[in-house]
N, C-alpha and C positions, 0 to 999 in steps of 0.2 A: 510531360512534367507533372500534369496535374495542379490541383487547386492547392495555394497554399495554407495551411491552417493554421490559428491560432489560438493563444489561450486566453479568458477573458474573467474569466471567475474561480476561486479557490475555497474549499470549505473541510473543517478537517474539525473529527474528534478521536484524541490522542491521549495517551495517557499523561503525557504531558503538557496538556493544553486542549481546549475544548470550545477554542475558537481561536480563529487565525491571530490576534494579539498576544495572547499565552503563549502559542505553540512556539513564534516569532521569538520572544525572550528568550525561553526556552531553549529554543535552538542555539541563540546566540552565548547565551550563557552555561550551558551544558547542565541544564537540567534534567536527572533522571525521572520518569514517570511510576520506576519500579517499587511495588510497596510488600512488606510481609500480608499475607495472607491467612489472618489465624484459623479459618476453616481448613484450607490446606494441611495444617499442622495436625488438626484433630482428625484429618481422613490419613494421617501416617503418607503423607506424600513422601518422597525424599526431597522432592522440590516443593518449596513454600513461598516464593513470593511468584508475583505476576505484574505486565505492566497493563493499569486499571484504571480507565478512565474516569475522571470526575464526573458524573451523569446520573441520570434516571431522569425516567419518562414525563415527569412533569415536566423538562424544560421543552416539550415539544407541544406545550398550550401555543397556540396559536400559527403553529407549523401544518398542522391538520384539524380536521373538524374534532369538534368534542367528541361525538359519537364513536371514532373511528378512533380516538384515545382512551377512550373510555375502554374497548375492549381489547387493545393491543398491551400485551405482556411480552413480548420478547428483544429486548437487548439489542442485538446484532440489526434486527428491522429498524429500532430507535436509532442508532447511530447512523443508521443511511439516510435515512429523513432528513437530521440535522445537517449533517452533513452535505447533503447532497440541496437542500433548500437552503443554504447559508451558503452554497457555492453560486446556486441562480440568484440570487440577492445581488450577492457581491459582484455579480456580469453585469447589474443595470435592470434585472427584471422584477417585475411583478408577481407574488405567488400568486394572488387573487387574479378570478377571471373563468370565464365558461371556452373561454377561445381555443377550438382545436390545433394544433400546432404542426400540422403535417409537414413543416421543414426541420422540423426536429424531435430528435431522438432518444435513446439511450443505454448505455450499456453498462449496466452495474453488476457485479459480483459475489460471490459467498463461496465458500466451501461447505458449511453444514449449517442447517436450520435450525433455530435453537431447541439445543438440546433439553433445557428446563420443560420448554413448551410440551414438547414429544413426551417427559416422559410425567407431566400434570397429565396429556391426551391418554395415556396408558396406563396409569394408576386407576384412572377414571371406570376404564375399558376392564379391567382387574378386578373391578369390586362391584361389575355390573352396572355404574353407574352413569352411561354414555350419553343419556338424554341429561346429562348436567354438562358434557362439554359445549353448550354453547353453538353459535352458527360461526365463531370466528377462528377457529383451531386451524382447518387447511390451507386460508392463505396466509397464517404465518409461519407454518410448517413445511409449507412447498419451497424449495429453493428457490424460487422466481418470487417470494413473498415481496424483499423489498422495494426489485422494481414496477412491481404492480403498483406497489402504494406511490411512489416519486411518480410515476411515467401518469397515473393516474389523480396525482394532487396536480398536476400543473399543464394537463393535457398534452401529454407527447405522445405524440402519432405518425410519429418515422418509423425506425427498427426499433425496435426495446426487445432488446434481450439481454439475458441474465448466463454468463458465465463462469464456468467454476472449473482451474485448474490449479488448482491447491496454491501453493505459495507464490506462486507467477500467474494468480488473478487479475489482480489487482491492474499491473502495469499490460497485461494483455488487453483489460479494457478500455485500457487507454488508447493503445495503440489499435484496436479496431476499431473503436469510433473514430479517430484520424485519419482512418484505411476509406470508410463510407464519405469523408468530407471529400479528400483529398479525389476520390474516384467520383465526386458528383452525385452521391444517393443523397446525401444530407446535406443540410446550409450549417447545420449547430448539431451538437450531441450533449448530451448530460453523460460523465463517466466518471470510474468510478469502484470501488466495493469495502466490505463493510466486515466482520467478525467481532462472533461475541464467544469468549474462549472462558464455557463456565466450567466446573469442577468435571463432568464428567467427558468433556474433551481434555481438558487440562489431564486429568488422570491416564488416559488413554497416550498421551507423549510420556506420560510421566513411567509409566507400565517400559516403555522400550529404551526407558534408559539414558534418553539424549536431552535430558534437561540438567543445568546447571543446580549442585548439589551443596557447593561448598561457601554461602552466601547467604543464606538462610536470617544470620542475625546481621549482615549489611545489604539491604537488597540494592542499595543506590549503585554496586560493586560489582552486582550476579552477570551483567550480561556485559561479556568482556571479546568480542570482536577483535579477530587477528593478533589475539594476545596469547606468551606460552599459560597463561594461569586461564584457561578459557578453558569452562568444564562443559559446556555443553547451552542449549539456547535457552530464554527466559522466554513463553509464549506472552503473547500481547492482545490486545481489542480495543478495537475502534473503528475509523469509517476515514478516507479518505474520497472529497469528488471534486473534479473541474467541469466548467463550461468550456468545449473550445468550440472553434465556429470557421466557416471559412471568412478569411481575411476580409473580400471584399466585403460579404454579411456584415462583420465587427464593422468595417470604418465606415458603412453607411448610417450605422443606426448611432455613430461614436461611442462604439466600448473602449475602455480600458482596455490594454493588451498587455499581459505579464511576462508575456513570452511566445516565441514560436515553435511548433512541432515539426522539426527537419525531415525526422525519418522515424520508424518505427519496423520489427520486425518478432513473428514471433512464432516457433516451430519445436521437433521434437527433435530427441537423440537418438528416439526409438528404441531405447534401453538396448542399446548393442555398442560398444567400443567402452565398456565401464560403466556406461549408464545403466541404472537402475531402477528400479520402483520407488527408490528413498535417494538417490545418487545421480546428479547429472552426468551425461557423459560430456568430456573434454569437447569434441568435435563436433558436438549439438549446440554448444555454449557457443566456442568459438563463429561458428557459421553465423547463431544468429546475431551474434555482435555485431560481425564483418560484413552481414545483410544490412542489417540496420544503418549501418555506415554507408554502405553503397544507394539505401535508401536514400539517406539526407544530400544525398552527393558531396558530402567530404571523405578526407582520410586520418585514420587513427590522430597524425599530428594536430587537428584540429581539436582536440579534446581538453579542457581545461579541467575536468572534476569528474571523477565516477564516481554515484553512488552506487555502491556495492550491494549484493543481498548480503553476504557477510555474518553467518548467524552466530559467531561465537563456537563453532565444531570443528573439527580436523580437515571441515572441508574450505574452510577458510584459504591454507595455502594455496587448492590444489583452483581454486576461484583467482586467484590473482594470477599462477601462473599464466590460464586462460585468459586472461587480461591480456598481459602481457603477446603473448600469442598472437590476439585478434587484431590489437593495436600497434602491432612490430615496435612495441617501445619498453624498456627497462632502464633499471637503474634509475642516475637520477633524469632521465628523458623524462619518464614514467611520469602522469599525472597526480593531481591530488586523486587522493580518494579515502571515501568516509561514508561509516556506516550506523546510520541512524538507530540500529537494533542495539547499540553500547544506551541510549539513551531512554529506547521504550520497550523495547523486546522484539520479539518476532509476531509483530500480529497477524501473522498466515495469509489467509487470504486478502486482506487490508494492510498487508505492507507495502503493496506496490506503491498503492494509491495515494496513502500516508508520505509513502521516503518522494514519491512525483510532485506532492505540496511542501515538501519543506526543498526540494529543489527549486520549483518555483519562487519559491521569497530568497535562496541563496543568489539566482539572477539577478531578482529584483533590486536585492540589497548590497549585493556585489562582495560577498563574504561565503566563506567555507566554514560549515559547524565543523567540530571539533570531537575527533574517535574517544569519549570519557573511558576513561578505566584502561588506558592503553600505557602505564608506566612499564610494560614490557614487553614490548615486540616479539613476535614470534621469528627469528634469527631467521628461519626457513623463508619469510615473506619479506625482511628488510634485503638478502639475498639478491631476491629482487627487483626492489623496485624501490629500497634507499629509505632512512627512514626520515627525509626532511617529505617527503612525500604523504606521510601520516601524521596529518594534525589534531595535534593534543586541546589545543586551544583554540578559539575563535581567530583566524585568518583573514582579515582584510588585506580585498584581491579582486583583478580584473578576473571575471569569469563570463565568456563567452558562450561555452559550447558546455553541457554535458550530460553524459553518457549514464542510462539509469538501467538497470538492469535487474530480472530474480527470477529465478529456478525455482521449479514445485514438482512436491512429489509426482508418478510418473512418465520422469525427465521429460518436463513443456519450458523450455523459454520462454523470455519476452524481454526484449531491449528496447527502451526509446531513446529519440535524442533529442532534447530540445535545447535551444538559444536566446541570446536575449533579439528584441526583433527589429528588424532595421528596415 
C-alpha cells in the first residue's frame, strides 16, 4: 500500500493573487488576472493581453540573502522562491537555520529559463563585452536554476530535482514527490514549478497561431475554456508549490493538513494513436487517468470535481470526451468540472502547480470556482456531460475527491487525485 501522504502547506503566485488570501477571493469570486499588455501591441502581436502577476523582485527581501537578491534578475526564479518559501512557512516551518534536512526534498519545475536573462547574456557576448556579464548568469539560465536556489535557502538534501515537460510540469511534480514519499525515500518534499512567459516566449506561441485574438480590448473575456467563442489560449506566469509529507511525519510534528494525495500517475501517448508533438493522444490521456485512479484505489464514481487542463482550443472537446472515457460517466452522472485558465491563462509549465493550489482551498473550503466567460457552451461538450455540470458561478458543495489533471507538449500526462483527509 505504501505510505500515505499528505499535504501541509500551500504558496502560489498567480496572476490573480500573489498570495494565498488573494488567490482565495479570487477564486471565489471569479476574478480574472488577464490584463492588456501594451508592449504586446507595439511588437504587432495579434495577441495582446496576458495573465501577469502582481510581483517583482523586491517582494523577495527577506526570502533570501541580500546578496543573492541583489544579483538575481530573472522572473520565473522569483516566483519559485515566493512561492515555494510561503508554501514552507505556511506547513509550520522555519526558513532560517544551517540544519541539513536529509528527509527532505524537492521537486520544482520550468519549461524555459528566462528568456530576458539569455538574451542580456548574448547581447553582452555580441558586443564583446562578456567580462561585464557578472558570476551570476548560469545559475539563473540553467533550467535547474530555481531549485538550486529553494533546495539551497532552506537545506534540502533528499532528491532535488528540476523537471520540465512542458504544460504537465507542474502536476508531474507533484506527483513524483508523492511517488518518493509514498515508496519510503522521502518523509516531506517541497513541489512544485514556476514560469515567466516574457515577450519573446509569448511571441514564439504567438508566431503558430494558437493564441486567443479576438479580445484584445476586453482581456477579463480572452481566455474562454470550453466555450464556442474560444479562440485559442491566453498564456499566463507565475509559481505554484506545496509541502506534502508522509502523514505519520505531519501528525508527529502537528501540521496542519489540507488535504490527502490518494493516487498520482504520470506517462506518455508516445505521440502514436493522434498524439502529437503539440496534441495528446486520446489513450495516453485515458490510461493515465485510469492509472491514477487505480493508484488512489477508487473508481471514476468516486470523483466530485476535475480540474481540467482545458486551454481554451478545439482540444477542449476532444479532453472531455477522454474524461468521460476514463471515468465510464456522462451526461448528468458526469462530475463538476472547471478550468482555472478562464480566469488566469495558461501558465505552461506552472499551471499544474497553480490549478493543484486552488484545488486545495476548493477541499478546504468546500466550494467549486466557477468556468468565467462560459455564457456559451460548446454544444459538442454539453453533449456530453450536461451543462449543470459547468459552473458559471461559485458553487457551494460537498467535495470529496478530485481529479486534476494536464497534458504538455510531446504528449506527457500527469493526473493527480487528491481528497479531503480523514
Amino acid at each position: 500500500m505504501g505510505k500515505r501522504v499528505v499535504i501541509t502547506g500551500i504558496g502560489v503566485i498567480s496572476p490573480n493573487g500573489s498570495n494565498i488570501p488573494d488567490f482565495l477571493h479570487s477564486l471565489q469570486h471569479g476574478v480574472s488576472g488577464i490584463k492588456f499588455i501594451p508592449q504586446y501591441e507595439e511588437f504587432h502581436f495579434n495577441c495582446q493581453v496576458a495573465g501577469s502577476p502582481n510581483f517583482n523582485l523586491e517582494m523577495l527581501h527577506g526570502y533570501i540573502s541580500e546578496t543573492s537578491l541583489y544579483g538575481l534578475k530573472g522572473k520565473g526564479i522569483g516566483f519559485g522562491i515566493k512561492a515555494a518559501l510561503d508554501a514552507w512557512t505556511d506547513a509550520g516551518n522555519e526558513i532560517a537555520g544551517q540544519e541539513t534536512l536529509w528527509d527532505t526534498g524537492c521537486v520544482f519545475g520550468s519549461s524555459v529559463a528566462d528568456t530576458d536573462v539569455i538574451k542580456n547574456a548574448i547581447s553582452k557576448v555580441d558586443a564583446k563585452e562578456s567580462k561585464k556579464l557578472g558570476s551570476r548568469v548560469v545559475e539563473q539560465i540553467m533550467n535547474s536554476g530555481v531549485t538550486a536556489y529553494i533546495s539551497g535557502r532552506l537545506g534540502l538534501a533528499n532528491k532535488v530535482i528540476s523537471n520540465s515537460s512542458a504544460c504537465a510540469t507542474g502536476t508531474q511534480a507533484i506527483v513524483m514527490g508523492y511517488e518518493y514519499i509514498k515508496h519510503g525515500m522521502a518523509k516531506r518534499m517541497l513541489v512544485g514549478s514556476s514560469e515567466f512567459v516574457d515577450a519573446y516566449v509569448f511571441g514564439a506561441f504567438d508566431s503558430m497561431r494558437v493564441l486567443s485574438r479576438k479580445f484584445n480590448d476586453q482581456p477579463e473575456k480572452a481566455s474562454r475554456p470550453m466555450s464556442m467563442t474560444a479562440g485559442g489560449f491566453i498564456p499566463g506566469s507565475g509559481a505554484g508549490a506545496l509541502v506534502i509529507e508522509e502523514l505519520d511525519y505531519a501528525l508527529a510534528r502537528g501540521a496542519k493538513i489540507y488535504g490527502e494525495i490518494l493516487g498520482g500517475n504520470h506517462n506518455s501517448g508516445g505521440q502514436r494513436s493522434g498524439g502529437t508533438m503539440t496534441a495528446p493522444s486520446g489513450p495516453g490521456v485515458i490510461r493515465c487517468i485510469q492509472d491514477a485512479l487505480a493508484d488512489a484505489n477508487i473508481s471514476g464514481n468516486d470523483v466530485d470535481l476535475i480540474s481540467g487542463h482545458l486551454t481554451a482550443t478545439v482540444a477542449d472537446k476532444f479532453e472531455v470526451e477522454n474524461w468521460t472515457k476514463a471515468l465510464g460517466r456522462k451526461g448528468e452522472d458526469f462530475p463538476q468540472i472547471n478550468s482555472l485558465k478562464s480566469m488566469i491563462g495558461h501558465c505552461l509549465s506552472a499551471a499544474g502547480s497553480i490549478e493543484t493550489v486552488a484545488s486545495v482551498l476548493q477541499l478546504e473550503h468546500q466550494f467549486v470556482h466557477p468556468n468565467i466567460n462560459l455564457e456559451d457552451p460548446n454544444p459538442e461538450i454539453i453533449d456530453l456531460i450536461s451543462k449543470k455540470n459547468l459552473p458559471v458561478s461559485m458553487v457551494s458543495r460537498e467535495v470529496n475527491v478530485i481529479a486534476k489533471a494536464n497534458f504538455g507538449f510531446g504528449d506527457i500526462n500527469a493526473c493527480l487525485i487528491i481528497a479531503k483527509y480523514r
